[in-house]
N, C-alpha and C positions, 0 to 999 in steps of 0.2 A: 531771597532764596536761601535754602538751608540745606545740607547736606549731614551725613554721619560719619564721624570715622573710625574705621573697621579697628580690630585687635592689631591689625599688621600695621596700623599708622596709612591704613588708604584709605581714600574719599572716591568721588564721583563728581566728575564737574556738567553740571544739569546741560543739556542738550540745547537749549536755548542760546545757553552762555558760549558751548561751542561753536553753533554756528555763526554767532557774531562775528567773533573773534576767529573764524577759520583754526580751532583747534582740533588736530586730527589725532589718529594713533601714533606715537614716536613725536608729537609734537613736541619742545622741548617749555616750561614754563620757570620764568623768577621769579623767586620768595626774598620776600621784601619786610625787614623785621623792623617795622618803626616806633618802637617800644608794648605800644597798646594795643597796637592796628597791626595786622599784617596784609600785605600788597602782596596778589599774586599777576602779573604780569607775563603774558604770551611773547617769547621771542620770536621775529619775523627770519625765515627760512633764508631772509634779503634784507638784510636790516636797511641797506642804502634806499632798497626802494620803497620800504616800509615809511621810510620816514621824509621821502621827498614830498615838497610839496604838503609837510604838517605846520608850518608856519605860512604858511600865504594866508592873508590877509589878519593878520594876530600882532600886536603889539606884543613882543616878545623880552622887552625889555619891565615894561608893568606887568606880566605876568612873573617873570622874576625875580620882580621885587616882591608883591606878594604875596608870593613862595616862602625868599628868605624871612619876610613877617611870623609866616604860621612856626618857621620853625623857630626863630626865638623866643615865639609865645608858648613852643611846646617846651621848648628845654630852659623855661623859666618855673 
């Protein structure tokens, strides 16, 4: 999906992508500068309850490893 951004430095985050994500009016969202890419990222209104229950059944110890992979290949 693609959006435009306006003279004032605003966008529009597609209807689709809000209702995933539960993004309302006053939602509040993080920008995430990772050189090339930017990550925008929905903060949960609960963050505790946002994130209970996101590791159940994940090997969370090879996921961050990786992780730390991709970034040494990026900041190689």
């Amino acid at each position: 999906m693609q959006t435009k951004v306006s003279s004032r430095g605003q966008t529009s985050i597609p209807a689709q992508i809000r209702k995933k994500y539960g993004i309302k009016e006053n939602s509040k969202l993080q920008w995430i500068d990772e050189g090339e890419i930017i990550t925008v990222v929905p903060i949960s209104e609960d963050p505790i309850k946002a994130f209970r229950g996101s590791s159940k059944n994940k090997d969370i110890v090879k996921i961050l490893l990786e992780e730390r992979r991709k970034e040494r290949e990026r900041d190689e």
